[in-house]
TORPA-4810 file (N, C-alpha, C, O; in nm, 3 decimals):
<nodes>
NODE_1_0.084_-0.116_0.000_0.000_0.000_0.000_0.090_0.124_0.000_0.180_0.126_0.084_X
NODE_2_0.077_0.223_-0.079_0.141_0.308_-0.055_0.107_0.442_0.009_-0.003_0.489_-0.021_X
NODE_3_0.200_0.524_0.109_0.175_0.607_0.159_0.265_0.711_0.131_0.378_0.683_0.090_X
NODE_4_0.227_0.837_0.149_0.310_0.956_0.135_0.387_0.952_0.290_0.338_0.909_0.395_X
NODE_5_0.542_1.018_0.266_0.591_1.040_0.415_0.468_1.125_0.498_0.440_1.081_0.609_X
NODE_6_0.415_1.211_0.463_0.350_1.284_0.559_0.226_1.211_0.581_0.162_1.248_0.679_X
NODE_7_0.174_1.112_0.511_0.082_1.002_0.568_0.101_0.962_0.681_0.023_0.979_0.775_X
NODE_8_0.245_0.885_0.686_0.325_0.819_0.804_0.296_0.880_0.853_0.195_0.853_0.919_X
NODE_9_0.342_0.982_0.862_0.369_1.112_1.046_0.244_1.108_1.049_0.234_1.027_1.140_X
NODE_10_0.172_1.125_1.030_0.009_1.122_1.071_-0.009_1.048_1.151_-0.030_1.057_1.272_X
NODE_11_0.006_0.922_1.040_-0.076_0.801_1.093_-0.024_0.772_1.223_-0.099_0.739_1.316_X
NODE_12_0.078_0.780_1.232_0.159_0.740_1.360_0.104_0.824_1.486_0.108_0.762_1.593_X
NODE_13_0.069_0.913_1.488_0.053_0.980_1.587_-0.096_0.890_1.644_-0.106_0.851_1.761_X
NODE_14_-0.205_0.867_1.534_-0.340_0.813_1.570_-0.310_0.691_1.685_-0.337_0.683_1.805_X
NODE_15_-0.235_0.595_1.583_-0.195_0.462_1.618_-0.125_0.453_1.755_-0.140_0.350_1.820_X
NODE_16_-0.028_0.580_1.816_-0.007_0.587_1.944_-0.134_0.582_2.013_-0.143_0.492_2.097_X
NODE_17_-0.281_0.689_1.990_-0.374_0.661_2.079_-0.409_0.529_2.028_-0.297_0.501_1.985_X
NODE_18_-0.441_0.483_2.015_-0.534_0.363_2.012_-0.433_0.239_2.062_-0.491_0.135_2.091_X
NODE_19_-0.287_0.239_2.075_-0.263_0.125_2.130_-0.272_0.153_2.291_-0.248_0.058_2.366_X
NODE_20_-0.308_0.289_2.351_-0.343_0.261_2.435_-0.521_0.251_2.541_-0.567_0.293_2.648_X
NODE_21_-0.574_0.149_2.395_-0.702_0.118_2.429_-0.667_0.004_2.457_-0.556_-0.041_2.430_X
NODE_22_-0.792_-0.079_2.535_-0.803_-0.208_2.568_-0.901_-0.261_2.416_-1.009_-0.222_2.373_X
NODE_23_-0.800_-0.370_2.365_-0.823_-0.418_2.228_-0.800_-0.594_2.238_-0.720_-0.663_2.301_X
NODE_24_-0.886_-0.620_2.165_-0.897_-0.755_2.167_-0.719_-0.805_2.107_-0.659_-0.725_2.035_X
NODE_25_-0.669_-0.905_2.136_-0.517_-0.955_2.143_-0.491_-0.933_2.007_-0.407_-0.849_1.976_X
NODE_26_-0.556_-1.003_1.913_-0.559_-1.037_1.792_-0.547_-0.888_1.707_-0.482_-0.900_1.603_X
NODE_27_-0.587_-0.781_1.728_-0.616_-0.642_1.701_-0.498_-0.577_1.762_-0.422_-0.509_1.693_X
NODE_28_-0.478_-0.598_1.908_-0.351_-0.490_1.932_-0.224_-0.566_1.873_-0.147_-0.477_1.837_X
NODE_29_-0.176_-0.673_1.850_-0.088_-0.766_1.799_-0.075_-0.669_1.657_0.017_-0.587_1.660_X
NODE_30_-0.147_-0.672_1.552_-0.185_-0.670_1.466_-0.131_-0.459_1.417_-0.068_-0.410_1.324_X
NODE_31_-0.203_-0.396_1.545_-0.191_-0.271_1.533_-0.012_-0.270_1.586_0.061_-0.229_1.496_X
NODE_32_0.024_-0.291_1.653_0.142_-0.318_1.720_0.304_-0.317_1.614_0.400_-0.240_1.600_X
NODE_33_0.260_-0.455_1.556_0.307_-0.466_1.391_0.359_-0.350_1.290_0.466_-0.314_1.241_X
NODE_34_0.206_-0.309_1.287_0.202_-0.202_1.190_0.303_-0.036_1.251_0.387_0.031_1.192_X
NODE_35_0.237_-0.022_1.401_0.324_0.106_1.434_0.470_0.088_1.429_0.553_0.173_1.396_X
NODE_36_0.488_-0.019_1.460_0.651_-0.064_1.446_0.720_-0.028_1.350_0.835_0.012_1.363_X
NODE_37_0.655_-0.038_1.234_0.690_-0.039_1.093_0.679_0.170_1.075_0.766_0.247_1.033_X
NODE_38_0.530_0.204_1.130_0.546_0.353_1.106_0.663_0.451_1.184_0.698_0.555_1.129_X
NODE_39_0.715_0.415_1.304_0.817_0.432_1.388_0.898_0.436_1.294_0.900_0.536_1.222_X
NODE_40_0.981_0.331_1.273_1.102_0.312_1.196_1.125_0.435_1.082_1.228_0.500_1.063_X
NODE_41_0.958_0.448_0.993_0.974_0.549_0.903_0.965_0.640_0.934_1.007_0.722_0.853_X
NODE_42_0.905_0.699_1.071_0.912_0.832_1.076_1.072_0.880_1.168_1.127_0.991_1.167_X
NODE_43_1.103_0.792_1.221_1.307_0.777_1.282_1.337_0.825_1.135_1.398_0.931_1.119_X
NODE_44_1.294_0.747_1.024_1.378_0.813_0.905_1.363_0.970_0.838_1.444_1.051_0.793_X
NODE_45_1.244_0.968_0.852_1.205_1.116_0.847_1.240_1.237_0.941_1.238_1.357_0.916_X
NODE_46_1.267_1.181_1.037_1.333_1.300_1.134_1.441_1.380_1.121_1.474_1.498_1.127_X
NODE_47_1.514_1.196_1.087_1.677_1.239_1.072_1.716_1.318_0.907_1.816_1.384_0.880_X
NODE_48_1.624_1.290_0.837_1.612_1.418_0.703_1.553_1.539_0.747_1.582_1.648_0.697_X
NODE_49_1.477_1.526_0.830_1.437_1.664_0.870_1.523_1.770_0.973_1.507_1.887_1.008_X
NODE_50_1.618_1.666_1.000_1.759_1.709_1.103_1.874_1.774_0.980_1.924_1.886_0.964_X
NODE_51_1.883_1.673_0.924_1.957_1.753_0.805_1.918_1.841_0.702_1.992_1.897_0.621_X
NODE_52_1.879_1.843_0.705_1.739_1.978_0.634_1.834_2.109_0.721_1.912_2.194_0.678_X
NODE_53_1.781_2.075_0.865_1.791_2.177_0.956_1.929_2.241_0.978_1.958_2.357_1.005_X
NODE_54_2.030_2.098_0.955_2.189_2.164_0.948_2.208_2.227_0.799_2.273_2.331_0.785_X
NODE_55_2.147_2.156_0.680_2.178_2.240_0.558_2.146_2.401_0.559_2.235_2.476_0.518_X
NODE_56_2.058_2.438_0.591_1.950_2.571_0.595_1.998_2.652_0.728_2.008_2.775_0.730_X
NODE_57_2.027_2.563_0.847_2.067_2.620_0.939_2.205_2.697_0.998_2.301_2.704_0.921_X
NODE_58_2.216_2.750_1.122_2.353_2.803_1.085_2.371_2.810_1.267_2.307_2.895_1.328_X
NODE_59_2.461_2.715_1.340_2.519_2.706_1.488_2.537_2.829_1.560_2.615_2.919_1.530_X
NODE_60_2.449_2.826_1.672_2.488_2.928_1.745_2.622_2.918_1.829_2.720_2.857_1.787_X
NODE_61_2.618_2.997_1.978_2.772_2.954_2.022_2.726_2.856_2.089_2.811_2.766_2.090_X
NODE_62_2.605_2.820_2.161_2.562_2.654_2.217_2.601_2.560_2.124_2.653_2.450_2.142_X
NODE_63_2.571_2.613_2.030_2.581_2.474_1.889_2.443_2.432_1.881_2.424_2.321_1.831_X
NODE_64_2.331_2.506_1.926_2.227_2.493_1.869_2.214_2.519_1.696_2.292_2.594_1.637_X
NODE_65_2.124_2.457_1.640_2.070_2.501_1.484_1.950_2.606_1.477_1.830_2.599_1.504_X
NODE_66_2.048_2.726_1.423_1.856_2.769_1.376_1.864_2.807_1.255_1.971_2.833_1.201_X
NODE_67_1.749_2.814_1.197_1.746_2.848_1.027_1.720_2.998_1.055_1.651_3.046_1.145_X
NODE_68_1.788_3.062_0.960_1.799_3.202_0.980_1.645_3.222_0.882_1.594_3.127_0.823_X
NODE_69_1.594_3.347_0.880_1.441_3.403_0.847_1.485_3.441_0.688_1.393_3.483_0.619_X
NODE_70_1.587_3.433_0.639_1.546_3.442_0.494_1.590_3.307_0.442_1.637_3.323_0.329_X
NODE_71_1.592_3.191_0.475_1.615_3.053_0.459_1.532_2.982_0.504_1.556_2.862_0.489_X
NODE_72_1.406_3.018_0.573_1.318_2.957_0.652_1.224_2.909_0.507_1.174_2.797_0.515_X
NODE_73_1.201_2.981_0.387_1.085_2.940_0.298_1.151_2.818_0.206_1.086_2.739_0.137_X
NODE_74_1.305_2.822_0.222_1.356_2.704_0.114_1.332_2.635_0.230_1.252_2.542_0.218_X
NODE_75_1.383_2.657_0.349_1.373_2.456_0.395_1.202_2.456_0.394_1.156_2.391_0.300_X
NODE_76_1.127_2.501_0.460_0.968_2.473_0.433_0.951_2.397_0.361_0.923_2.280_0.388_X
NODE_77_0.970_2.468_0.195_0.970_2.417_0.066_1.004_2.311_0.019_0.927_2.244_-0.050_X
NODE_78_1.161_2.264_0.057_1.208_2.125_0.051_1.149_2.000_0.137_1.158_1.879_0.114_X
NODE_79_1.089_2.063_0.234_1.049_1.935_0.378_0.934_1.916_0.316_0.894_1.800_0.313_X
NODE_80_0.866_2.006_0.262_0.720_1.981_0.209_0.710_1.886_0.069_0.641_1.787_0.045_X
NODE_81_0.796_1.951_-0.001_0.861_1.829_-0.087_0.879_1.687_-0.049_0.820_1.589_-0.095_X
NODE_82_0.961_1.693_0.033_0.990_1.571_0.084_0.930_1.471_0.139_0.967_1.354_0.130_X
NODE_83_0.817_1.520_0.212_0.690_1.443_0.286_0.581_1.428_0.181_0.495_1.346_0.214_X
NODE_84_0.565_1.480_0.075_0.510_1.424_-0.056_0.547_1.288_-0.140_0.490_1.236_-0.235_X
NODE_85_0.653_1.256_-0.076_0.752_1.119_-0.177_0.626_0.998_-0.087_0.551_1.005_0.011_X
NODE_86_0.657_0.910_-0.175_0.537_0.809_-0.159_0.638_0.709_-0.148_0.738_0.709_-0.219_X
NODE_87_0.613_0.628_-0.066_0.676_0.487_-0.006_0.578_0.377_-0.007_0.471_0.393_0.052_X
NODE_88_0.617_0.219_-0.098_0.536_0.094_-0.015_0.522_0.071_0.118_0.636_0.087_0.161_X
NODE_89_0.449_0.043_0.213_0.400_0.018_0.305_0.327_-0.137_0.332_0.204_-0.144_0.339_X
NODE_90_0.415_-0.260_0.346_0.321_-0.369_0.309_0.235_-0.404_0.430_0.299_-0.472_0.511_X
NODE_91_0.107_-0.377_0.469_0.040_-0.368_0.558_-0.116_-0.404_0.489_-0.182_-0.342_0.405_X
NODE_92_-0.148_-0.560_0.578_-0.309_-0.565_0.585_-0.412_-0.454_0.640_-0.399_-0.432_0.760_X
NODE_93_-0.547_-0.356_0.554_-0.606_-0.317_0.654_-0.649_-0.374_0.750_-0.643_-0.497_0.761_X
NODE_94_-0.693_-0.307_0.826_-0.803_-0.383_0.968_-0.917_-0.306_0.992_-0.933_-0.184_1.007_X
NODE_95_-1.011_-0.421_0.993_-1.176_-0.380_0.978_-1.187_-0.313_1.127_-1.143_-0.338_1.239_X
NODE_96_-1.270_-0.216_1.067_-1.322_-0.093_1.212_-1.374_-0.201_1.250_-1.285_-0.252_1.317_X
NODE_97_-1.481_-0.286_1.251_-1.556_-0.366_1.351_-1.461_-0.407_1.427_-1.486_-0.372_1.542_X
NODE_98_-1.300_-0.502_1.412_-1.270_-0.558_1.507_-1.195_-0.488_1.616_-1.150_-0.551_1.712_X
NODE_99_-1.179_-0.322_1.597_-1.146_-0.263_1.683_-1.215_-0.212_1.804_-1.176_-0.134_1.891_X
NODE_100_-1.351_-0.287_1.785_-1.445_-0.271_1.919_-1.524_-0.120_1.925_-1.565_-0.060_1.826_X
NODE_101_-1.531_-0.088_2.025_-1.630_0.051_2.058_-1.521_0.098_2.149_-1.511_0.088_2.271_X
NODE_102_-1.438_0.154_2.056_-1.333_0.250_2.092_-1.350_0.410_2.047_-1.394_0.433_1.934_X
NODE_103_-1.320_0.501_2.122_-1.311_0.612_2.030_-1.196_0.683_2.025_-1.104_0.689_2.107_X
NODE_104_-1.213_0.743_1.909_-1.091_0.813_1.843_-1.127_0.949_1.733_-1.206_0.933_1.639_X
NODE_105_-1.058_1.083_1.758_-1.114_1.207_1.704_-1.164_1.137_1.559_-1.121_1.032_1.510_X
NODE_106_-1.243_1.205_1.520_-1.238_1.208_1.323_-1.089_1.216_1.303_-1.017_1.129_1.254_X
NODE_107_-1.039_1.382_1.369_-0.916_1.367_1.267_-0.809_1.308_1.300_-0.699_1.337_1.252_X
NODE_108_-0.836_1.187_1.413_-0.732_1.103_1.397_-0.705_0.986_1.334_-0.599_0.925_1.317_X
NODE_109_-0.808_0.965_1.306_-0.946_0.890_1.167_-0.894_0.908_1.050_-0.845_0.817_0.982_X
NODE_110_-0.899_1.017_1.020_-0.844_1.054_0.902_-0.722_1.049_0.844_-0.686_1.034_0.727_X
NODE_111_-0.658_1.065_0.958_-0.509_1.040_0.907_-0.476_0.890_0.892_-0.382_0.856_0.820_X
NODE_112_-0.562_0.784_0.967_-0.513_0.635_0.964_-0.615_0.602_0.867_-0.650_0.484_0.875_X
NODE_113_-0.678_0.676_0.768_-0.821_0.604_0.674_-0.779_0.505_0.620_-0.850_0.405_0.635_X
NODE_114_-0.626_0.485_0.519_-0.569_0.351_0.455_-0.534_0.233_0.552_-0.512_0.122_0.504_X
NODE_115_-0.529_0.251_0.674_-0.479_0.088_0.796_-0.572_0.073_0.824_-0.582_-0.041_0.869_X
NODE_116_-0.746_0.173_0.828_-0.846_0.063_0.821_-0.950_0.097_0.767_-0.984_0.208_0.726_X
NODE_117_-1.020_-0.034_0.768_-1.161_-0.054_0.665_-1.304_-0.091_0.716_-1.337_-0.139_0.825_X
NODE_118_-1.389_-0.052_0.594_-1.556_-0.068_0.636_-1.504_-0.217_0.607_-1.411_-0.270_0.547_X
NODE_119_-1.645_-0.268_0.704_-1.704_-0.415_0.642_-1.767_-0.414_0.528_-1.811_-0.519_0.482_X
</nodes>
């Protein structure tokens, strides 16, 4: 299935709430799997978004990074780019029914709409 990087970062955030619902074994196993897999990609996305931040950016005397204000619209530009690239994702959906009578915002809904499905 494929997802855009900025899918991932989404989705990932939903999938933190809901693994901490009480879910039938078979379902949190299952959801468990899958965040594992969104973790890993968004660790990868960070660390481009770290270097982003040293390219554009410029060390203070801490050795902090900051992007100076007339460099702030290219990195934007490039990160936004970048979270547009589309990646396979090999992941079964999972039917809303077997996730029980849980709740979760719409828009956290929205961001996980491809990991699950109507009956």
């Amino acid at each position: 299935m494929k997802f855009t990087l900025l899918e991932v970062k989404n989705a990932e955030q939903g999938l933190v709430k809901i693994m901490q619902k009480e879910l039938p074994i078979k379902i949190s196993y299952r959801i468990s799997k899958i965040i594992n897999i969104f973790r890993k990609e968004s660790s990868e996305i960070e660390d481009a978004r770290v270097k982003l931040v040293k390219k554009y950016g410029k060390a203070d005397e801490e050795g902090n990074i900051k992007i100076e204000e007339e460099k702030q619209d290219d990195f934007r530009n490039e990160f936004t780019e970048f979270l547009q690239e589309e990646i396979e994702i090999d992941i079964d959906p999972i039917s809303i029914e077997d996730i029980g009578n849980i709740t979760i915002s719409p828009l956290d809904m929205a961001n996980m709409e491809k990991i699950f499905k109507e009956n």
